[in-house]
N, C-alpha and C positions, 0 to 999 in steps of 0.2 A: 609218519612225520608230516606236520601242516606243510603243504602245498604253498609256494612264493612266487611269486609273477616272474619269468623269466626272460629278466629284461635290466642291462645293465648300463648306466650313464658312462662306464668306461671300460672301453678294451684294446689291452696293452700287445696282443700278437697278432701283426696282420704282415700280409706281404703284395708288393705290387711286382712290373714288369721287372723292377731290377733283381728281382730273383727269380721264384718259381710260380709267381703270382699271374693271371690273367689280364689286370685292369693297369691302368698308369698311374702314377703317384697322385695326377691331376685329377681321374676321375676317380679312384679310390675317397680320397679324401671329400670327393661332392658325396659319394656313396654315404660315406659315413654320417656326413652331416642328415642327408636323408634321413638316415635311419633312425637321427636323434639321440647320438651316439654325443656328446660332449671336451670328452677327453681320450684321443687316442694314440696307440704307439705302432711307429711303421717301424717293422722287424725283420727287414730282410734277413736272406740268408747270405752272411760271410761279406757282407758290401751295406756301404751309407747311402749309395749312388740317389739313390730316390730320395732323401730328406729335403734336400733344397726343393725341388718343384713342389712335394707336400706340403713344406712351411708355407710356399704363397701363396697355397690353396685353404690352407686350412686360417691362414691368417685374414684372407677376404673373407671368409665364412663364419668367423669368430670360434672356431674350434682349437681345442687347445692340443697341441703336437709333443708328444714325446719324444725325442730323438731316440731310436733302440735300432740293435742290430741282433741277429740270432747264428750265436757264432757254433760251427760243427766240432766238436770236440769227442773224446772217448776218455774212459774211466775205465781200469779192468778189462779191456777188449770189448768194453761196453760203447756204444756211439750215444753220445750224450747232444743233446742242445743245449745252448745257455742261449737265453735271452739279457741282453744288455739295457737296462733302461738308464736315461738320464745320460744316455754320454755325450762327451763333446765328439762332433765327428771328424772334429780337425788334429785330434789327439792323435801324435807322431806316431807312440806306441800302439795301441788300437792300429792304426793304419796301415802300417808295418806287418801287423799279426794278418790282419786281414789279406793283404798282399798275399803275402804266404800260402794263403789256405788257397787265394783264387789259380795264382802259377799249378797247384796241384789239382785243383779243377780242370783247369785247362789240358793237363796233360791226360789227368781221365778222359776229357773227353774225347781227345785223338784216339786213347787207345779203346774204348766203347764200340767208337767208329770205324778202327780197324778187325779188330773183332766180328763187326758184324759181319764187315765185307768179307771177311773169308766164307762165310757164310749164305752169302750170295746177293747181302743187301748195300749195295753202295751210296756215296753220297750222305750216309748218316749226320756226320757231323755239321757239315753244312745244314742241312733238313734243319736239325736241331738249334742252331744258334738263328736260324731263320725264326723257328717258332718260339725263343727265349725273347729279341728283340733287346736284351743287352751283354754285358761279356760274359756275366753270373749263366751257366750252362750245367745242368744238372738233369740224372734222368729223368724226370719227369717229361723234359723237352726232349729226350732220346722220346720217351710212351707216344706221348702228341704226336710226334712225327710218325711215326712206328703205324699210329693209327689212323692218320689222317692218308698217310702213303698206302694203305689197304695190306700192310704187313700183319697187322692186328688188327681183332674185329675189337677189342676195347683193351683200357690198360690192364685187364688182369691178364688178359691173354701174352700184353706185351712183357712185363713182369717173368710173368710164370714161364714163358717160352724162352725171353732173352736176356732181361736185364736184373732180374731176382738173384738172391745168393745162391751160386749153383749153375746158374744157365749161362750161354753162351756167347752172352757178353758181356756176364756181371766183372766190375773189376772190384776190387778190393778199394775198401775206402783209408786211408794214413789219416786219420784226422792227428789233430795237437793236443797234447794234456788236457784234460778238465784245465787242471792246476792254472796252465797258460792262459786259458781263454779266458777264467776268473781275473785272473793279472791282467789282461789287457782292457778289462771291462773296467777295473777297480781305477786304471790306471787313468782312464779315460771320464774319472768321475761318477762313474755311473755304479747303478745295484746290478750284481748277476745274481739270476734266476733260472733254478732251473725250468727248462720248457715240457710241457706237457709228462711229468714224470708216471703218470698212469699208463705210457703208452708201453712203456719198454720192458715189459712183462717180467719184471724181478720177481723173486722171493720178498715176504717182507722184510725177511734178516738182509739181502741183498740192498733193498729200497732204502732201509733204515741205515745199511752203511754208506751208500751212495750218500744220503744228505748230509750225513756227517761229516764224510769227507770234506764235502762240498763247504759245507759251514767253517772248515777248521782251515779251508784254501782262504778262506775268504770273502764267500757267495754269502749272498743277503736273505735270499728265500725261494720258495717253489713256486710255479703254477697249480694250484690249490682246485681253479674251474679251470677247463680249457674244453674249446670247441674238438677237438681232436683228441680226448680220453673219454672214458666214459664217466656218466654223471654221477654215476653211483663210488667213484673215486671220491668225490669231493670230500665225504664225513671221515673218511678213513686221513686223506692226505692234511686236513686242517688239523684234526689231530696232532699228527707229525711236526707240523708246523710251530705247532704253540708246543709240545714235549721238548723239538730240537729248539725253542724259542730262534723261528727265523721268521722271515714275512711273506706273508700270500699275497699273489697278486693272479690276475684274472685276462683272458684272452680267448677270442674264437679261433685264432690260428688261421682268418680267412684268407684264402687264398684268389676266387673267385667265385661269380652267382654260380658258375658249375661247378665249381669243382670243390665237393665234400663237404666235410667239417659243420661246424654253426655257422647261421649267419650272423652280420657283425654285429655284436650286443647283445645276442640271445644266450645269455649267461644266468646259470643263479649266482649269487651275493654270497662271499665269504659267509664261513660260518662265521658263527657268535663267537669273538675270543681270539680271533686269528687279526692279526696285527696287521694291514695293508701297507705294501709299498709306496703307495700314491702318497700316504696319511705326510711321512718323511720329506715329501716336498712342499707340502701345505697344500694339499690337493683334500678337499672334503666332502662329502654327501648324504644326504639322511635321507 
């Protein structure tokens, strides 16, 4: 297959401090602009918190802001993301759902923290909403801490010892319907997508029912690139895309300069024939 410069004028999945992200909305968005990045979408997880400080960064910069949120949901006992684009963030419903999900973060997170400490490690939760820096507390900021506290020499160790399915602090995740999260996104104006669909190790009969569901809920399309699957996903998922006729859309899934994934824009380009999100707002590029 010809070889394509892997470099994208728009990417739709990023996250700052209001989630599990590294950077602030403020420097994220200088980030982006650096990078020469044009059109992008902040995607927290399960919160809007960070859009406002992004718009008036992205608006002195001449960057164009997506509104999107990336809401935690499950299919099947499957944990599914949906990425939200285009929503209004003042949308009752959306806010409401979102509510929802964070009250049950929050109570994860006490019970993480008690968990550990039976264990001999105190003060977790605290530790951890120190190193989130907003209310959004997920493990990731249990890992951080975990590792910065000299409990773990890095996150696989934190993972694999404490917080992974299985070990001794994992708790069980309750997300909300697929079904729901599509409905609060649609409701909110915006396209649901699913996020990073290569990551979640289906069968292809599995993969294949998942988006169909998704499409008959009322979701718009898939993440087709994403910084967080593998590249070699793309040919097979654009496919799907234009079969199940839904829309591709493209994201690094950055999180910070450390932490994984692509960096922001380092995406190949929909294939040929695959319908883009962006195209639906009048968003263009050749």
């Amino acid at each position: 297959m010809q070889q394509r410069k892997m470099f994208s004028p728009i990417d739709l999945h990023m996250h700052s401090l209001a989630s599990d992200g590294t950077m602030t909305p403020h420097d994220l968005v200088q980030r982006v602009h650096d990078s020469g990045v044009q059109v992008m979408a902040l995607t927290d997880h399960d919160n809007t918190a960070g859009l406002l400080e992004a718009g008036l960064k992205a608006a002195e910069l001449g960057i164009q802001l997506i509104p999107g949120v990336e809401v935690s949901s499950e299919w099947e006992t499957q944990g599914i993301h949906i990425v939200g684009l285009f929503v209004d963030p003042e949308n009752t419903v959306l806010q409401e759902g979102l509510a929802r999900i964070m009250a049950f973060r929050d109570w994860r997170a006490t019970e993480i923290s008690r968990l550990l400490e039976q264990v001999g490690i105190p003060g977790a939760e605290e530790g951890a909403r120190a190193m989130a820096g907003s209310r959004m507390v997920g493990r990731s900021h249990f890992c951080r801490w975990l590792v910065r506290q000299g409990h773990c020499a890095d996150a696989s160790e934190a993972f694999g010892k404490y917080l992974g399915r299985g070990c001794k602090a994992y708790v069980p995740s309750d997300w909300i319907p697929m079904i729901e999260a599509v409905q609060w996104i649609n409701s909110a104006g915006g396209s649901a997508i699913v996020a990073h669909p290569g990551r979640y190790k289906l069968s292809a009969t599995r993969l294949r029912n998942l988006l169909t569901a998704f499409r008959e809920a009322g979701g718009a399309g898939l993440e087709v690139c994403s910084g967080s699957q593998a590249a070699g996903d793309r040919e097979h998922l654009g496919r799907l895309a234009k079969e199940l006729k839904m829309l591709g859309s493209l994201g690094s899934d950055f999180h910070g300069p450390d932490v994984g994934h692509a960096a922001i824009g380092q995406l190949l380009p929909l294939p040929d024939g695959v319908e883009p999100v962006w195209a639906q707002a009048g968003i263009h590029f050749h």
